[in-house]
Structures are given as C-alpha cells and as structure tokens.
C-alpha positions, 0 to 999 in steps of 0.5 A: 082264420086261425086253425084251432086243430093246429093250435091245439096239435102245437100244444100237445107236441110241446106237452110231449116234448116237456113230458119226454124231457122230464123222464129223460132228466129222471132217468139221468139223475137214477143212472148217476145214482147208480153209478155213485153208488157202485163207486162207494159200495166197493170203498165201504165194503174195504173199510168195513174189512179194515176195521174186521182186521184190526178189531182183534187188536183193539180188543187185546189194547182195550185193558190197558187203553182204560187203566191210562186214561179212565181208571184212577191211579192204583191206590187212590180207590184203596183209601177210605173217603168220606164226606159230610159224615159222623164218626162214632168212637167208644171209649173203655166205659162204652161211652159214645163219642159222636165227631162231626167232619166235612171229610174223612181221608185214609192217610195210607191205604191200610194204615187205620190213620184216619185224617178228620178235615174240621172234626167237631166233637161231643164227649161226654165226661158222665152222666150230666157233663160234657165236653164240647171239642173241634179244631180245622184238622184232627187224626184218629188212629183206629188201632190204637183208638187215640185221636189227635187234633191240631192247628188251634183246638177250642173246647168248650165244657159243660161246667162253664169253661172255654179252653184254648190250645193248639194241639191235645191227644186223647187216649180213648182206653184211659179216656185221659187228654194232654197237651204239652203246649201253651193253654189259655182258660176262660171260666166263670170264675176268671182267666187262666194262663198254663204250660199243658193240661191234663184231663181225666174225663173219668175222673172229671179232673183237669189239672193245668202243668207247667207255669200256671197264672191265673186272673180271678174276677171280683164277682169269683172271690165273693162267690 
C-alpha cells in the first residue's frame, strides 16, 4: 500500500524547494541590479560634471552658433518685402493711383527703389476716364515718386484704346508719361504705329513722336 503521509511530505519538500529557489533567482537579479547601477551612477555623475565644465563655453559660443547657422545674412531683413500686396501712389492732384503686384522687393536696403514683380495698375486721368497699365516688371522710386515699367507694357485706356510698348516712365509730380521706344496703337478708329509717346494725363493729351504711320478703318472715316 501507498503511504499518503509520504506522497504528500514529497510535495511540500519539492513546493519549498521551488519556493527557495524562486527567491534565490529574485535575489540574484536585485543584487545584480544593484551592481549595475554602482557601475553606471559614478559614469553618469562624471558626464554630468563634464557638460557643468564646459557649459560656460557654450553659453559664450551660443551668439555666434545662431548668427552662422539660424540668422539670415546681414541685410537680407533690411529690405523691404512683400507679397500679394497693393501700392497706392498719389500724384500732385492727390489723385489715388492704385497698383497691384505678386511682390514688392527693396532693391537696396535704404534705397527707396522699389521693384514691382508683375505690377497691374489703375490711374485715373479725370473724373470719368482712366487708364489701365501692367507689365512682368515695374520699379517705383519712392524719392522722386516716378515709376518705370518694362519687358512689354500694355495699356489699356478708358476712351477706347490698346497701346503697346516696351518701356514707359511716369512722373507722379507732372503726372506726364514717356516712352522713347517703338509704340503700337489699336482704337476705334484704326491701328497706329509711332517712334514714342507723350501723356499728360492732366491734360488728357497723348501726342505719338517720331515716325508715326497710322491705318484708319472704313467704319473711322464715315464716322
């Protein structure tokens, strides 16, 4: 016959041996954490001495780190820029003349000279007439308030008339517009061809210079 006191003295001996065994393991692994972490608190402590040493340092380079490597050259916050933005220019009547552009660059910091990436512009000439301008690139010079507009100028005005030119000056004091190049006209009446033009907006005059050819249409002469 099987001794059940036996059987069961076999059990707990093997249940204390497995318990003894278990704290044994957890007594192991807490006395080498212990010991990992005398190893690694004396080299954390020495870091931490280092960076207190050279932290001075740093502090001292830290002006000059930011001015290479985060802050813009000098002069680059000098100028003026803008974008997607409207001009307003008055001339000697106080008359308002309202310009569009994509962006509006200082040319040199101080300089007043403004350059204009695709200026589109309403002047108006009197109470009733205008003028449509634009061009790719115009620069307006805030001193002597006169504004230049080049590569291809197209200009539309109020009475019924495309003109066509490369470049044209406007001076906002005399409120007088020139171009010395090659001009080309569409109106009502017919096409024109000319060497320059002159604009006095006061007057409401436009007097073409140089040779001037003009093609009048059938429908213009029985008018």
């Amino acid at each position: 016959m099987v001794d059940v006191k036996e059987i069961d003295s076999l059990f707990n001996e093997t249940s204390q041996h497995a318990a003894h065994k278990t704290e044994e393991t957890f007594i192991s692994k807490h006395s080498r954490r212990v010991h990992l972490a005398k190893l690694l608190l004396p080299s954390f402590a020495a870091v931490l001495v280092a960076l207190l040493l050279i932290f001075p340092s740093l502090k001292q380079d830290e002006k000059s780190f930011l001015f290479d490597i985060t802050l813009p050259k000098k002069g680059e916050l000098e100028k003026l820029h803008i974008e997607k933005t409207v001009l307003n220019i008055t001339d000697k009547n106080n008359r308002v003349n309202n310009f569009t552009a994509d962006n509006i660059d200082e040319t040199e910091p101080g300089s007043k000279l403004i350059k204009l990436q695709n200026p589109d512009g309403m002047m108006p000439t009197s109470e009733s007439e205008w003028i449509n301008i634009k061009a790719p690139t115009g620069f307006y010079n805030q001193k002597d308030n006169t504004l230049q507009l080049v590569d291809n100028v197209e200009i539309y005005y109020s009475q019924g008339m495309n003109i066509y030119v490369p470049d044209i000056f406007y001076d906002f004091k005399t409120s007088i517009a020139h171009s010395n190049n090659k001009v080309q006209a569409q109106g009502e009446m017919g096409d024109l061809t000319s060497e320059g033009f002159i604009m006095d907006t006061d007057k409401g005059t436009l007097t073409f210079i140089g040779k001037t050819f003009i093609k009048i249409r059938e429908a213009g002469i029985k008018e």
